[in-house]
MARTOR-631947 format. One record per residue (C-alpha): x, z, y; residue in one letter; residue number from 1. Coordinates in Angstrom, 1 decimal. Each point is the difference from the previous one (the first is absolute). Example, Ala and Ser with C-alpha at 12.3 -4.5 7.8 and 13.67 -1.06 7.14 Angstrom:
// MARTOR-631947
[[12.3 7.8 -4.5] 'A' 1]
[[1.4 -0.7 3.4] 'S' 2]
// end
This chain:
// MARTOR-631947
[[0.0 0.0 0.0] 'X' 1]
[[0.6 -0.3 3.6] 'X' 2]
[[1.7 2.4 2.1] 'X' 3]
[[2.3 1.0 3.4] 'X' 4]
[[2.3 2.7 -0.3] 'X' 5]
[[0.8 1.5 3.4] 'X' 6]
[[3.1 2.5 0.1] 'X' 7]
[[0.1 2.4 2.6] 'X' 8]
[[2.6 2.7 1.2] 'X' 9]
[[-0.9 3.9 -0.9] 'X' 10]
[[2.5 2.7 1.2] 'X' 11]
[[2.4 1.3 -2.6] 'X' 12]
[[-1.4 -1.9 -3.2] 'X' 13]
[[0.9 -3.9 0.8] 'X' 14]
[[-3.1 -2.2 -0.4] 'X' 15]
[[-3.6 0.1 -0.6] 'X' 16]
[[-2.7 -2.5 -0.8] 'X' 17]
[[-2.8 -1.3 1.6] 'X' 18]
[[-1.7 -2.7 -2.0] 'X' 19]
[[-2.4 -2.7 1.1] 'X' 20]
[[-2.8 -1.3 -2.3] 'X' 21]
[[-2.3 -2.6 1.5] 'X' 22]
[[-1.4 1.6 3.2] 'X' 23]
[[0.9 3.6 -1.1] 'X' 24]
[[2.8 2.3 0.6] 'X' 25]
[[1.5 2.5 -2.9] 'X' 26]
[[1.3 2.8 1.4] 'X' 27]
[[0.8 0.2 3.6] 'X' 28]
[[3.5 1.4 0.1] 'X' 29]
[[1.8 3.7 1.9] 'X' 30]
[[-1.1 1.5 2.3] 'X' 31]
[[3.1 0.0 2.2] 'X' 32]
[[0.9 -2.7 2.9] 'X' 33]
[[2.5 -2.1 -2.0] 'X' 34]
[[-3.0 -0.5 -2.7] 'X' 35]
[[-3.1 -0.3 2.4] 'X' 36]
[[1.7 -2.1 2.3] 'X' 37]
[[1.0 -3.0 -1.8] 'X' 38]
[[-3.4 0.4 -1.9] 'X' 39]
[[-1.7 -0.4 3.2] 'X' 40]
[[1.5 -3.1 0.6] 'X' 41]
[[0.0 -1.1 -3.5] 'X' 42]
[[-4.0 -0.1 1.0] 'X' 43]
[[0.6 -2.7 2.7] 'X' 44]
[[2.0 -1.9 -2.4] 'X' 45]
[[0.3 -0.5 -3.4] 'X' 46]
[[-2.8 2.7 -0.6] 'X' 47]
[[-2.5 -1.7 2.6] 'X' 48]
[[-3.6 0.0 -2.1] 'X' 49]
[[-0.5 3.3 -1.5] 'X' 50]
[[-3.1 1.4 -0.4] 'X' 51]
[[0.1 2.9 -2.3] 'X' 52]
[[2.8 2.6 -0.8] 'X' 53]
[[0.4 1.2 -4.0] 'X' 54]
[[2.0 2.6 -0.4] 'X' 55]
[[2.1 1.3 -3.4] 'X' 56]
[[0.4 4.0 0.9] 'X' 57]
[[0.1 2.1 2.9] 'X' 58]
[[3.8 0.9 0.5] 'X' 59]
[[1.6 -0.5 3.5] 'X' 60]
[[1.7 -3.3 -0.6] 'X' 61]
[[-3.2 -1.6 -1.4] 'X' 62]
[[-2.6 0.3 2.7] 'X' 63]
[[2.0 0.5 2.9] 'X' 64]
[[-1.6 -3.0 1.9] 'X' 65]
[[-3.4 1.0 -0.8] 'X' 66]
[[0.7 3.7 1.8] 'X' 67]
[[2.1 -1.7 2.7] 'X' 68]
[[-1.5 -3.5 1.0] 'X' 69]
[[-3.0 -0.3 1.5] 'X' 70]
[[-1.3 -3.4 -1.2] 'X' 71]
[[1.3 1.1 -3.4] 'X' 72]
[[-2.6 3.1 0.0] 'X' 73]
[[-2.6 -1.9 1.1] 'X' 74]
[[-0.6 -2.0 -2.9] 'X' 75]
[[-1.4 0.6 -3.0] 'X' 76]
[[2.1 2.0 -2.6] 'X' 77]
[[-0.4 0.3 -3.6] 'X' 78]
[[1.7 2.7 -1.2] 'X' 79]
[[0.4 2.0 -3.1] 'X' 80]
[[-2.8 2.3 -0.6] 'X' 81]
[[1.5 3.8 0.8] 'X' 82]
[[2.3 -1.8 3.1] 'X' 83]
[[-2.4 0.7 2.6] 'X' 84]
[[0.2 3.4 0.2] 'X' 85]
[[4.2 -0.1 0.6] 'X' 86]
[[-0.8 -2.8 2.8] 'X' 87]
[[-2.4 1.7 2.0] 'X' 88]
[[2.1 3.5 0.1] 'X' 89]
[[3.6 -2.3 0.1] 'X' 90]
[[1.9 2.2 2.0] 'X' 91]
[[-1.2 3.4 -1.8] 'X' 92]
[[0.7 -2.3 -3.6] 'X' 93]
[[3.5 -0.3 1.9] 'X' 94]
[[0.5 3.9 1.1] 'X' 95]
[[-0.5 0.8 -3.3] 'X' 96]
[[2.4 -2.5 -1.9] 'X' 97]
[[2.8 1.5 2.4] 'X' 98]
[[-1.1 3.4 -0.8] 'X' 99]
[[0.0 -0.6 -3.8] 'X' 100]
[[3.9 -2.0 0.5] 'X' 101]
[[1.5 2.6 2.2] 'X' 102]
[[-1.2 3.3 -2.5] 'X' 103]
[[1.3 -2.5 -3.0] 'X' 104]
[[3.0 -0.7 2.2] 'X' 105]
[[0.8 4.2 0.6] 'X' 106]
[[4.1 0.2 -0.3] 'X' 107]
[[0.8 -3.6 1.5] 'X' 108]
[[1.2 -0.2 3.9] 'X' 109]
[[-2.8 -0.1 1.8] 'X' 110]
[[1.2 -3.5 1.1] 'X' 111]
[[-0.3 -1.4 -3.2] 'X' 112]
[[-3.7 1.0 -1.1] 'X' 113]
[[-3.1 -2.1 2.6] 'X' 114]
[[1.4 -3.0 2.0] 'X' 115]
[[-2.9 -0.2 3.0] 'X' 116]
[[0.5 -3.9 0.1] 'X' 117]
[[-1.3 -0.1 -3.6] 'X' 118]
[[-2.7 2.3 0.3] 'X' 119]
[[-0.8 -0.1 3.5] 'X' 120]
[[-2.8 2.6 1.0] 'X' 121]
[[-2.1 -2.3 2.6] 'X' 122]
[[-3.3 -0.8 1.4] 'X' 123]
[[-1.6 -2.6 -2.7] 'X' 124]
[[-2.9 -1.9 -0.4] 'X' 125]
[[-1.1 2.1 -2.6] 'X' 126]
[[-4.2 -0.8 0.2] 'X' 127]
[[0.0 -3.1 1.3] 'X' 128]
[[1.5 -1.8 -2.8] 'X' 129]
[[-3.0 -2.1 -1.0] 'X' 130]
[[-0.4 1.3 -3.5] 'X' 131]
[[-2.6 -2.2 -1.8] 'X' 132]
[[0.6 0.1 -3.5] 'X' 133]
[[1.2 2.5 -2.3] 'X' 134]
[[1.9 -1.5 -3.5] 'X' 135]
[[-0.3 2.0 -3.4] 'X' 136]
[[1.5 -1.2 -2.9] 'X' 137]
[[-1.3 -3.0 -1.5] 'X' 138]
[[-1.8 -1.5 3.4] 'X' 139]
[[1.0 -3.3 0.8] 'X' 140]
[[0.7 -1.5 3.1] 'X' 141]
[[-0.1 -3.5 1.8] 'X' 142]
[[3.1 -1.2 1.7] 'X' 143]
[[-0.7 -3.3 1.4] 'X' 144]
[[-0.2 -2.2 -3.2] 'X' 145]
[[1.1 2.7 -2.5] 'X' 146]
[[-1.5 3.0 -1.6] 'X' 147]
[[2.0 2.8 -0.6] 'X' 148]
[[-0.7 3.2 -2.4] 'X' 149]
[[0.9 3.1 1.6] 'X' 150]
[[2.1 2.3 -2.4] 'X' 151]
[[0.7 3.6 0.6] 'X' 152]
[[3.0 1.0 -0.5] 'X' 153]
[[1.3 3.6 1.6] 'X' 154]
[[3.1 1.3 -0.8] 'X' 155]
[[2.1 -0.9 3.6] 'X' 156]
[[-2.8 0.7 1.5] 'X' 157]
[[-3.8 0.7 -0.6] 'X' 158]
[[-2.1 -1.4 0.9] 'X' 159]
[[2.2 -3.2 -0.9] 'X' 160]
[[-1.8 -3.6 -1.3] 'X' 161]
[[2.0 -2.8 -1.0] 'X' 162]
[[-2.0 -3.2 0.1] 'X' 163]
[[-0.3 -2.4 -3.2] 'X' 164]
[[-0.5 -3.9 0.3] 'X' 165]
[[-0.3 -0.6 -3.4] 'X' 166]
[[0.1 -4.1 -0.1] 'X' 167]
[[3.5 -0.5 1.4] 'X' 168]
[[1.5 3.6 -1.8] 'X' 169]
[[0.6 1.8 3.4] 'X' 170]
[[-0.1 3.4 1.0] 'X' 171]
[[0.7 1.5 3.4] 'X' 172]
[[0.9 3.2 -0.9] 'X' 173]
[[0.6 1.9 3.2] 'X' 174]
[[2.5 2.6 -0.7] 'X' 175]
[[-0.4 0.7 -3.9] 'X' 176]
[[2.5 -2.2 -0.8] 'X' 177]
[[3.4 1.0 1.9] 'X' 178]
[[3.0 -3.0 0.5] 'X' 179]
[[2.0 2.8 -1.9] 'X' 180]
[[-1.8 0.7 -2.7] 'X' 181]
[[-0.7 4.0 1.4] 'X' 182]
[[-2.6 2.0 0.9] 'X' 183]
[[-0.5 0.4 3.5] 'X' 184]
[[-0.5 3.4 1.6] 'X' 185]
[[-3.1 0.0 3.0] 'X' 186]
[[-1.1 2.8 1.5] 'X' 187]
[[-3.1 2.3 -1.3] 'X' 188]
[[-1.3 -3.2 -2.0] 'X' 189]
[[2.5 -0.8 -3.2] 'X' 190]
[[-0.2 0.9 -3.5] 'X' 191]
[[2.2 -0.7 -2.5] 'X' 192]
[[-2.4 0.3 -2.9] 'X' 193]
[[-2.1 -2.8 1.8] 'X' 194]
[[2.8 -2.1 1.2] 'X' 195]
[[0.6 -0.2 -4.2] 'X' 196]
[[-3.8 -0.5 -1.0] 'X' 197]
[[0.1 -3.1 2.7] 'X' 198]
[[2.9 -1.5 -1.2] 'X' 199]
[[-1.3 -0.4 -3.4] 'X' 200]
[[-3.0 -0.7 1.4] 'X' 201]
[[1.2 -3.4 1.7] 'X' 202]
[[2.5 -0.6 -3.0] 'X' 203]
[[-3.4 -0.6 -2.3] 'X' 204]
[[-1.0 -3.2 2.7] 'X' 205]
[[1.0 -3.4 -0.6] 'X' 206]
[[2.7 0.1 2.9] 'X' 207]
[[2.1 -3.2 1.2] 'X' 208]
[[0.9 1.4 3.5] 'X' 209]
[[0.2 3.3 1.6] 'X' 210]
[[-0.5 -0.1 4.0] 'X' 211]
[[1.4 3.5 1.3] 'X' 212]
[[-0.7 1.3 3.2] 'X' 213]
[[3.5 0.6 0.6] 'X' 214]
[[2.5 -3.4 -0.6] 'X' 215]
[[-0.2 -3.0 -2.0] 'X' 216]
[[-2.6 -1.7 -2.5] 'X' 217]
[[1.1 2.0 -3.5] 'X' 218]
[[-0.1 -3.2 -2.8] 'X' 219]
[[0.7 2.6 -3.2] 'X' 220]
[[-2.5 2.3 0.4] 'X' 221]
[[0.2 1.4 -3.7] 'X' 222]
[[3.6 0.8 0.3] 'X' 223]
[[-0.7 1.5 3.7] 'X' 224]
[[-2.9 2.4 -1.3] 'X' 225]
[[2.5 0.7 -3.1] 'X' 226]
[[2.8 1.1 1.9] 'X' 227]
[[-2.2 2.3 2.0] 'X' 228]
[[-1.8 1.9 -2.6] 'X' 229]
[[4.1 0.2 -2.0] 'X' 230]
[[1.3 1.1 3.6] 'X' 231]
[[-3.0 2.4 0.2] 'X' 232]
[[0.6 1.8 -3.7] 'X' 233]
[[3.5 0.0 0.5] 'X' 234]
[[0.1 1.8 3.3] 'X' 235]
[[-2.4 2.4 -1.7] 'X' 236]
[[2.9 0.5 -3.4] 'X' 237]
[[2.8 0.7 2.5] 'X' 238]
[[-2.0 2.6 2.2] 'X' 239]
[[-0.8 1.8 -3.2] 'X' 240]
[[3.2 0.0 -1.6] 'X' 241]
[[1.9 0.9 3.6] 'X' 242]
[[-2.2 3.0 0.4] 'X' 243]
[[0.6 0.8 -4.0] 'X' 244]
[[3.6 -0.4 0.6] 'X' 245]
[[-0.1 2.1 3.7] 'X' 246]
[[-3.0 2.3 0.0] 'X' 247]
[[-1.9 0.8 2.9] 'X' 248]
[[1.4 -2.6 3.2] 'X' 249]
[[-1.3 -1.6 2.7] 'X' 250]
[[-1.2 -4.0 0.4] 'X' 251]
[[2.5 -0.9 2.3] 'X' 252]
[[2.5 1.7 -2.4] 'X' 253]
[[-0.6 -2.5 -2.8] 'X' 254]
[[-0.4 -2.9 2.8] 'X' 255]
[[3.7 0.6 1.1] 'X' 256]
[[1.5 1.1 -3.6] 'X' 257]
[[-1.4 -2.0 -2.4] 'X' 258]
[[-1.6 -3.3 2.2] 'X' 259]
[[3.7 0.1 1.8] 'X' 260]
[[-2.3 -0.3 3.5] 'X' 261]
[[1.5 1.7 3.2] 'X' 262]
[[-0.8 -0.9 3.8] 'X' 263]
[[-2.5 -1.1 1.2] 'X' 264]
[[-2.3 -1.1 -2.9] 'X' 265]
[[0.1 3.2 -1.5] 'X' 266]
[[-3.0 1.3 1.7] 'X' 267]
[[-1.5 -2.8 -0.9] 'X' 268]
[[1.0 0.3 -3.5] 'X' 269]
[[-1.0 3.4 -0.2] 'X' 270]
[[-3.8 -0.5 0.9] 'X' 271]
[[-0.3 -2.8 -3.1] 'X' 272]
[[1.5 2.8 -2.2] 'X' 273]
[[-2.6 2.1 1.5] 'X' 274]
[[-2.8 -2.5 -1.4] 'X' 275]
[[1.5 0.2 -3.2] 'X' 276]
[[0.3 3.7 -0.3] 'X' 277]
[[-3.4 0.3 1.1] 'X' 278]
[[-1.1 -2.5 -2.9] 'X' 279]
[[2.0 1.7 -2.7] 'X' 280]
[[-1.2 3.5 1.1] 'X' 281]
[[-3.4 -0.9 0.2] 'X' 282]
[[0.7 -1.1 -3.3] 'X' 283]
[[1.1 3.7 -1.4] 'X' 284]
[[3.5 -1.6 -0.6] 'X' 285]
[[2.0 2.2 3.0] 'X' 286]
[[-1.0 2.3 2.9] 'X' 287]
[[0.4 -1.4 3.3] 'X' 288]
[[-0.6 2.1 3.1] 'X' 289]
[[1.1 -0.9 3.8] 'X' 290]
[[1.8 3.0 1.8] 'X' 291]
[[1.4 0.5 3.3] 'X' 292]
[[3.5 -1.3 -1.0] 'X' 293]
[[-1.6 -3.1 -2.0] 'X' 294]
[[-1.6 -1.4 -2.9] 'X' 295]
[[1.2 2.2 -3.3] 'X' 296]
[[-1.3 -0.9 -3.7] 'X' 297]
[[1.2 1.6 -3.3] 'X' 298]
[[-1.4 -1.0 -3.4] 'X' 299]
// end
């Protein structure tokens, strides 16, 4: 099937997708000036025509033109069913992602735990995005000549849909399927447990091409969604076995010893741990709490 792939800047994380589909727009990009901006004169240009926003999930780089540009809001969004809620209250969704990262963060510099030109705390549209549909699992939707099956898929985020044009093999699969083959940590939404069920989800279609929201067209989809779930599991076998082999420790303790990650990406690092902690505690494998010095697990 047809398709435009628009890449726009995001602070910190390289590039991020917006994608055009007949007359509508998937995904609307990040919030901050470097994003908005060139979307806003993407819309003059090579975007000229759209009538109708979609959006994959909530998270700041994905419907930063929708909170920011005013003839973005204004049309009619469809949006995955749960979404509306976290867009109307954007800036309290956002107080509370930076509260979560900055108790996960406890025993980093305080430099190195919420960058403001990420997660900006601003005025937003919030209400006025023109919310006019609401997508569950299974609903389809028409995108100028095609018909697409939405697909939930939570795990990076949720609510999250991928959406499934079955004729040509293609799925774009917002953030589900990383460039890297890893889960993904975002803030209050992500699940490890879910990101796992979705992946095996997708790996049971008939996929030819995976469009991320987040670089390229993806033409090996099964090895993709393979690597994922063996990346997932084995991250899993190693936190186990480090805290076997070290007793009780903190996240950012196996993030530096046994990943080998130090500067910068360690906080980073250290909230996807987080995630899987979380999964494998909730799973009565280990205890995981989160103290004032940081994030401490023992089995």
């Amino acid at each position: 099937m047809e398709y435009e792939r628009h890449e726009l800047t995001q602070p910190l994380y390289g590039g991020v997708n917006v994608l055009r589909i007949g007359d509508t727009l998937v995904d609307t990009g990040h919030v901050a000036p470097v994003s908005r901006d060139a979307l806003r004169e993407a819309l003059d240009g090579p975007l000229d025509g759209i009538d109708q926003v979609l959006h994959t999930h909530p998270h700041i780089d994905h419907v930063g033109g929708s909170q920011t540009i005013e003839a973005l809001a204004d049309l009619p969004h469809l949006v995955p069913e749960g979404e509306r809620e976290i867009l109307y209250e954007y800036a309290g969704y956002l107080r509370c992602a930076r509260e979560e990262m900055t108790q996960l963060l406890a025993g980093f510099p305080s430099d190195a735990t919420i960058d403001d030109d990420y997660f900006p705390i601003q005025e937003y549209y919030e209400e006025r995005i023109d919310i006019t549909r609401e997508l569950r699992d299974g609903d389809t939707v028409e995108l100028d000549e095609y018909e697409l099956e939405a697909v939930s898929t939570p795990g990076h985020a949720d609510p999250h849909l991928a959406f499934w044009h079955e004729p040509s093999g293609t799925l774009f699969s917002g953030d589900l399927v990383d460039v890297n083959g890893r889960f993904q940590y975002g803030p209050l939404l992500g699940d490890v447990g879910d990101y796992k069920e979705s992946l095996r989800r997708i790996r049971d279609l008939d996929l030819e091409i995976l469009v991320p929201m987040h670089g390229p067209k993806l033409t090996d989809p099964e090895d993709r969604i393979r690597a994922s779930l063996a990346d997932a599991e084995r991250t899993e076998a190693r936190l186990l076995r480090f805290l076997a082999e070290h007793g009780p420790c903190f996240a950012r303790e196996f993030v530096i010893e046994e990943l080998g990650v130090d500067g910068p990406r360690t906080g980073f690092i250290t909230l996807i741990i987080y995630e899987y902690l979380r999964h494998l505690d909730d799973r009565g494998d280990i205890e995981m709490w989160v103290t004032d010095d940081g994030i401490r697990a023992e089995l």
